[in-house]
TIPALUM-159171 format. One record per residue (C-alpha): residue in one letter; z, x, y. Coordinates in steps of 0.02 Angstrom, whole numbers, plus 32768, in hexadecimal, padded with zeros to 4 digits. Example, Ala and Ser with C-alpha at 12.3 -4.5 7.8 and 13.67 -1.06 7.14 Angstrom:
% TIPALUM-159171
a818682677F1F;s816582AC7FCB;
END
This chain:
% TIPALUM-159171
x8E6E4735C69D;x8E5A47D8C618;x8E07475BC59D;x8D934721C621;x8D6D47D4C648;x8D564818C5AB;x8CE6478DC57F;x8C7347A0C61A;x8C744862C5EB;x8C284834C53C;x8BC647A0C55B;x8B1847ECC547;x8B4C4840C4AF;x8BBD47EFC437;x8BA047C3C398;x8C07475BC31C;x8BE9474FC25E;x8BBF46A2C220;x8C654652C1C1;x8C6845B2C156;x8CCE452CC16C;x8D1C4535C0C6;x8D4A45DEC0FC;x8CD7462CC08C;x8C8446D9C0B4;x8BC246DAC0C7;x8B9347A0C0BA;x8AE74780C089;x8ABB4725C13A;x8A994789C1EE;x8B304771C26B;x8AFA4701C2F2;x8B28470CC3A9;x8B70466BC3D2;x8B024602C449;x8A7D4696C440;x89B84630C429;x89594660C390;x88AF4685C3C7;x885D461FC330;x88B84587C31E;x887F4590C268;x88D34632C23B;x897B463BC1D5;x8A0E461EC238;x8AB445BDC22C;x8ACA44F9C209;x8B2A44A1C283;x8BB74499C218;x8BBD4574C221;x8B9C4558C2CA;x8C2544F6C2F4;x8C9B456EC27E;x8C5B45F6C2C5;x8C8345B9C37A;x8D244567C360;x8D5A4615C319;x8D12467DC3C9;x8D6B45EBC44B;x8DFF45F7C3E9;x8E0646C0C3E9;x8DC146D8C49D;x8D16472BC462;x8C9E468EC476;x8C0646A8C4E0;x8BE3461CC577;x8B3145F8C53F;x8B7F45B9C4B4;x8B8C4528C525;x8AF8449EC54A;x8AC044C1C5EC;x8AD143F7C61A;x8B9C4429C5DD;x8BB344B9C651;x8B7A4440C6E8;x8BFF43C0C6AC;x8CAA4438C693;x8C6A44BAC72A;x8C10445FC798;x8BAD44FFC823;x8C2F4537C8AC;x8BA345D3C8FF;x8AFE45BAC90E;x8AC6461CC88F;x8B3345A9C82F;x8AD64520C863;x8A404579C83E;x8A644573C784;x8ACD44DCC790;x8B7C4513C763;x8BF2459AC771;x8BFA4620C70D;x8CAF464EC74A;x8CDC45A4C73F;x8C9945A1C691;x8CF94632C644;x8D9645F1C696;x8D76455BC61F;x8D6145C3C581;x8DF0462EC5A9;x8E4E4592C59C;x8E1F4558C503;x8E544601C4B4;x8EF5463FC44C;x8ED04591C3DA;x8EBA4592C320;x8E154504C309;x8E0A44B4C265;x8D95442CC235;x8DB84389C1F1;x8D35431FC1E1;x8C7A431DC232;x8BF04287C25B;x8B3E4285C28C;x8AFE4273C336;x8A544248C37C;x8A4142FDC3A9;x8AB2435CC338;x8B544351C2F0;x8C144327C321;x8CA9437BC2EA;x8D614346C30E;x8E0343A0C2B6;x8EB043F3C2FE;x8ECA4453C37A;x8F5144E4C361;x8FA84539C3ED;x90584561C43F;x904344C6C49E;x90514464C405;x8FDF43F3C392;x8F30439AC3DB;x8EA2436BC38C;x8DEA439EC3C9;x8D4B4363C3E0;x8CA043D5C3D3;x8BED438CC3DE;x8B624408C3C1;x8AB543F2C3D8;x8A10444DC3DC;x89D24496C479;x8941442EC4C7;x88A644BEC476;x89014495C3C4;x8933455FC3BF;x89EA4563C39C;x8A8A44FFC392;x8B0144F1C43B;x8B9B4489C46E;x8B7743CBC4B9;x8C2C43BAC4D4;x8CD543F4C4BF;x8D7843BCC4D7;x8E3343DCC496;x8EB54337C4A6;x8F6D4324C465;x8F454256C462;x8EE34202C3B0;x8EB94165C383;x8E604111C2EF;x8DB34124C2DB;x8D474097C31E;x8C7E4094C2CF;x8C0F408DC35B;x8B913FFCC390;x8B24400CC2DE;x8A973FBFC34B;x8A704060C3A6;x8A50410EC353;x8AD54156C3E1;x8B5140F9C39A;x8BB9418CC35E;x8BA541C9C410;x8BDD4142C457;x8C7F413EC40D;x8C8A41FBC42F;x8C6C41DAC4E4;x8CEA4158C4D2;x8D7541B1C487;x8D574245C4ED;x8D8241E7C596;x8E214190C554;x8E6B4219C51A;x8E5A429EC585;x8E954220C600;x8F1D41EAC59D;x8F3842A1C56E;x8F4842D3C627;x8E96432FC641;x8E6D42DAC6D7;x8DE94343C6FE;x8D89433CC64C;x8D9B4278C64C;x8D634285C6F8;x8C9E42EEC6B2;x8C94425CC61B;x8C7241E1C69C;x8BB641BFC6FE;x8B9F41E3C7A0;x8B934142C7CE;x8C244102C799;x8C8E419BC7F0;x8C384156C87F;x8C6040BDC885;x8D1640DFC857;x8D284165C8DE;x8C904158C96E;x8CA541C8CA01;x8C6441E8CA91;x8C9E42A4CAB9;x8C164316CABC;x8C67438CCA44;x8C684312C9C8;x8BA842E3C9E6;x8B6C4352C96A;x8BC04311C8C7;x8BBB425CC914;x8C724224C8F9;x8D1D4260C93D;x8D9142D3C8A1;x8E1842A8C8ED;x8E1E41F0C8F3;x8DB141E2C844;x8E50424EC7F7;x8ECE41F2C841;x8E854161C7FC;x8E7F41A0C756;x8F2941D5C762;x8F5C4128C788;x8EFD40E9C6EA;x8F4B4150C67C;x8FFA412CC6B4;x90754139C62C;x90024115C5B0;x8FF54174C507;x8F914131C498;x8F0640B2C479;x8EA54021C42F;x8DEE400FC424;x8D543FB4C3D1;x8C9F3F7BC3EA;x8C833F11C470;x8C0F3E77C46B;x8B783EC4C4B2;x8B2D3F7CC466;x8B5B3FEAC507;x8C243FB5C513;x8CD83FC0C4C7;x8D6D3F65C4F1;x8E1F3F87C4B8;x8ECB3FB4C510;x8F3B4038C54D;x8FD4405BC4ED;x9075408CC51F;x9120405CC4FF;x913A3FB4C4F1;x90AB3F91C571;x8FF33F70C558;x8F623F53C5D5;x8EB53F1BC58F;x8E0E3F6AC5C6;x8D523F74C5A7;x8CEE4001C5B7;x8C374018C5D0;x8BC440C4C5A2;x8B1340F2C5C9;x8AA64165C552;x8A1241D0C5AE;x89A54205C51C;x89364298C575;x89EF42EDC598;x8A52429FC509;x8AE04294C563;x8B4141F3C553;x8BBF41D9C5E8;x8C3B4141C607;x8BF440CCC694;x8C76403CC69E;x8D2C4042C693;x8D923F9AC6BE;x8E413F48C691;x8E3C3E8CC64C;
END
C-alpha cells in the first residue's frame, strides 16, 4: 500500500508535465495536474490525446491523481463502504486501491476513435504479469472545464474489431461497452465485468432479499458466481451487429467448443454512460 500512500500524501498537489503521444517534448506548454478543472473551459490546456498520454504515464508510474477519474467511474470500480462514502458516492480508499493496481505498467497507445463525448484509446499493456491490451475512454466533465477518465480497463483477451450500429452516434460506445464486458470476463475480472452491466440486469440475474444487500439491489455473490460460470473456460470471442441498433450477438470461444450469445446495451445520454443490459446464450 506505499503507492497508495504516497499518492494520497500528494494528491492536492501534484503536478505532471503534459507529454505527447509521439513521445515528443512540449516545453513551451504549462504542466497540467491530471484531472485538475480549468476554471475557463476556454483557456489553453491539453487535447485529449495529451491527456490520455499524460495519464497513462502517472497510472503506470504510481503518481496519477483520483480526480483524474469521472465521478460516475469512481461510483462504478468503488462503490461507498462509510457514510461519508456514500455521501460522495464512492470510496476514496477503495479508489486508490484501484490505481495502485494499475501501476508498475508501461501504457502505449495504439490506435484511438471518437465517442459521443470524447475520445477512446486502446493499445498494450506492459507489466511483469505479461502482455494485455487496454482500453481508456476520456471525456469532458459535465461544465465542459477539463478532460477526465469515462472508463478504464486492462485485459490479457483481444478480438477483432467490430464497427458499431452506424445508426446511432454511440455506436463506438457501444462496441466499447461491448468489448469491455467480454473480456474482462473472459480475462477473469469478475468484478469489472460485473460494473459494465445495468442495474437492472444485475438484478435480475442475482435478486435478493437480505437486507444487506438492499442497498445495491442485487446479491455479489450470486451475480459473480454467475459470471464465473459464463466465462468458463472460455478465451476468446466472436462478435457483430445485431439486427436491431441496441444489440450484438456472437459466441464464446474456447478450445474446440463454442456457445452462441446475444447481448443487449443501453446508452443514458445526461450521464453518457453506456452499460450492458442483456446477456443470454442461444
Amino acid at each position: 500500500m506505499d503507492a497508495v500512500r504516497e499518492r494520497s500524501r500528494y494528491r492536492l498537489t501534484l503536478v505532471v508535465g503534459l507529454v505527447a503521444l509521439a513521445g515528443c517534448s512540449r516545453p513551451s506548454q504549462p504542466a497540467v495536474q491530471v484531472g485538475s478543472p480549468r476554471t475557463n473551459a476556454a483557456q489553453s490546456g491539453p487535447t485529449e490525446s495529451e491527456f490520455a498520454a499524460q495519464f497513462l504515464k502517472a497510472l503506470g508510474n504510481g503518481t496519477v491523481t483520483p480526480n483524474a477519474l469521472a465521478p460516475e467511474f469512481r461510483k462504478r470500480i468503488a462503490p461507498p463502504f462509510t457514510d461519508e462514502d456514500r455521501q460522495r458516492g464512492y470510496s476514496d480508499l477503495k479508489t486508490d486501491a484501484w490505481l495502485d493496481r494499475q501501476s508498475k505498467v508501461v501504457f502505449e497507445v495504439k490506435q484511438s476513435n471518437a465517442l459521443p463525448r470524447g475520445t477512446c484509446f486502446r493499445g498494450t499493456a506492459t507489466s511483469s504479469a505479461g502482455p494485455e491490451m487496454f482500453y481508456l475512454a476520456v471525456g469532458r466533465s459535465p461544465d465542459g472545464g477539463n478532460w477526465q477518465v469515462d472508463w478504464f480497463c486492462r485485459t490479457s483477451v483481444t478480438a477483432p474489431e467490430v464497427p458499431g450500429p452506424s445508426s446511432l452516434p454511440q455506436g463506438e460506445l457501444a462496441q466499447n461497452t461491448a468489448r469491455a464486458f467480454l473480456e474482462t470476463l473472459l480475462g477473469g475480472d469478475i468484478e469489472l465485468a460485473e460494473v459494465t452491466s445495468a442495474q437492472s440486469f444485475k438484478s435480475r440475474l442475482a435478486e435478493s432479499l437480505r437486507p444487506s444487500d438492499k442497498e445495491i439491489g442485487y446479491n455479489p455473490g450470486i451475480l459473480q458466481a454467475k459470471l464465473r460460470e459464463w466465462k468458463d473456460d472460455f478465451t476468446t470471442y466472436s462478435l457483430q451487429c445485431g439486427l436491431d441498433a441496441a444489440s450484438f450477438f456472437g459466441a464464446l470461444l474456447g478450445r474446440d467448443k463454442k456457445k452462441a450469445f446475444t447481448l443487449r446495451y443501453g446508452y443514458d445520454p445526461q450521464t453518457g454512460v453506456c452499460e450492458v443490459t442483456n446477456f443470454k446464450f442461444e
